[in-house]
C-alpha positions, 0 to 999 in steps of 0.5 A: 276622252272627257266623261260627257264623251263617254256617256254619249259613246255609251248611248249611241252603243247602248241604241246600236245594241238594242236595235240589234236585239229588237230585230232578232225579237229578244227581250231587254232582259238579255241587254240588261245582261248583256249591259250588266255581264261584264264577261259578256262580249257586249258590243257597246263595251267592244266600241267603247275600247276601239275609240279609246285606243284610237282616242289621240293622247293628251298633250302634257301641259307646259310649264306655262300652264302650271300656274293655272288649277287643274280640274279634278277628274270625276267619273261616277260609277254608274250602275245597270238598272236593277230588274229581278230575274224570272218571270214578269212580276204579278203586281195585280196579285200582290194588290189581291194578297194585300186585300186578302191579308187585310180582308182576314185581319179585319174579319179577326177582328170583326170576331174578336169585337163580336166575342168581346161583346158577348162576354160582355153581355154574359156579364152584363145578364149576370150582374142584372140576374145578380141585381134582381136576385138581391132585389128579390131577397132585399124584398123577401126580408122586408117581407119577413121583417114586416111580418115579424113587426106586425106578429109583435105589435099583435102580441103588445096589444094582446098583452096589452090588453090581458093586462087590462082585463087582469086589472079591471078585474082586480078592481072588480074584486077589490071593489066587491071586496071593500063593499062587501068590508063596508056592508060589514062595517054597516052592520057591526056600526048599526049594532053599536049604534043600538048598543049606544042608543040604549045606553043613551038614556044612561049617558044623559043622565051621567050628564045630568049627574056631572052637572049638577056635581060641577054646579055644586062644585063651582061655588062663587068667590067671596074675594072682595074682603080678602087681604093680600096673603088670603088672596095668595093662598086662594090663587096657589089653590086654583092653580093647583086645581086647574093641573089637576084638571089638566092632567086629568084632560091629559090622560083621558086624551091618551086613553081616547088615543089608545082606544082609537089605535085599538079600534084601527088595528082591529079594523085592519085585522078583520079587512085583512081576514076578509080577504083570505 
């Protein structure tokens, strides 16, 4: 018996069997275990051993036929349909679990953003809190600085100013102080100035005195008849003359000088007694 023989004797058996259990109303369940039990007296398989033994034997091949290839026999194992056993299974509620599980994934999620994003606005208010805080303080020490600058600035300008007033003062003093010196010195001059307006008269009259005397001492020069060596000696005589009245000259200018130096530092004495 060839296989396509047996999957057709297994067919028509496997009908036989499930007319039989339609009409006393099973459930193909109990075939799927009557098909699967191998303990079961199952009609199907009871057919299948009547025809193989009244299947007639295959006659041996002759000596002819060896030359020929022989085909492989294939039977492949043919396995009963998987059914779980129990009840009916609920596919409805597995679909319900599966939303449900998703459902529930999804709303953990949901709540996981929605605490993330709080966190993240507690930061966020707390770095604008920290911004305006440093805003606030930044403001509060341009204050303080502006404050201090502007203190300073009135403090220069006061000192500025005291200065001032401490020098136009000083130069109050020193100038009613060099008027006072002045009105002084105009006073001991108007004195002196008598004191040389009465010894005018005598001073003239000295003049009077030095010129007649140089006009007696100038005598004309009767050089015309002269020889050379009187003329010699007449020159050696004015020349020793004329150094006398060079050193003369010489020493009343440095008695001029020192009457001069005298009358500074007297003068600077009696400015300096003033201003104690």
């Amino acid at each position: 018996m060839n296989v396509r023989n047996q999957h057709r004797i297994f067919f028509s058996a496997s009908q036989e069997t499930i007319s039989q259990c339609s009409e006393t109303k099973s459930r193909p369940r109990a075939v799927c275990q009557r098909l699967t039990n191998p303990y079961f007296a199952c009609p199907v398989m009871e057919t299948l051993k009547k025809k193989e033994e009244v299947a007639p034997e295959v006659e041996k091949p002759t000596e002819e036929d060896d030359s020929k290839p022989k085909p492989k026999a294939f039977a492949p194992a043919i396995a009963g349909p998987k059914i779980p056993e129990g009840e009916k299974v609920d596919f409805d509620d597995i679909q319900k679990k599966r939303q449900e599980k998703d459902l529930a994934e999804l709303h953990s999620l949901i709540e996981a953003h929605f605490i993330q994003r709080s966190k993240d606005e507690e930061e966020l208010i707390t770095l604008v809190n920290r911004i305006e805080k440093r805003r606030a303080e930044r403001a509060e020490t341009q204050r303080i600085r502006a404050e201090e600058e502007k203190e300073r600035q009135a403090r220069v300008a006061e000192e500025k100013e005291r200065k001032e007033q401490e020098e136009a003062r000083k130069r109050q003093d020193g100038d009613a102080k060099k008027k006072k010196a002045l009105s002084n010195m105009t006073q001991q001059y108007g004195g002196v100035q008598q004191r040389d307006g009465k010894r005018g008269a005598k001073k003239l009259t000295e003049r009077e005195k030095k010129k007649k005397i140089l006009s007696e001492r100038r005598k004309p020069l009767n050089i015309d008849n002269l020889t050379e060596d009187k003329l010699k000696e007449k020159a050696n005589e004015l020349w020793h003359w004329l150094m006398t009245l060079e050193a003369e000259k010489y020493d009343l200018g440095e008695k001029l000088r020192r009457h001069k130096y005298d009358i500074n530092v007297l003068q600077t004495r009696v400015t300096e007694q003033q201003k104690l």
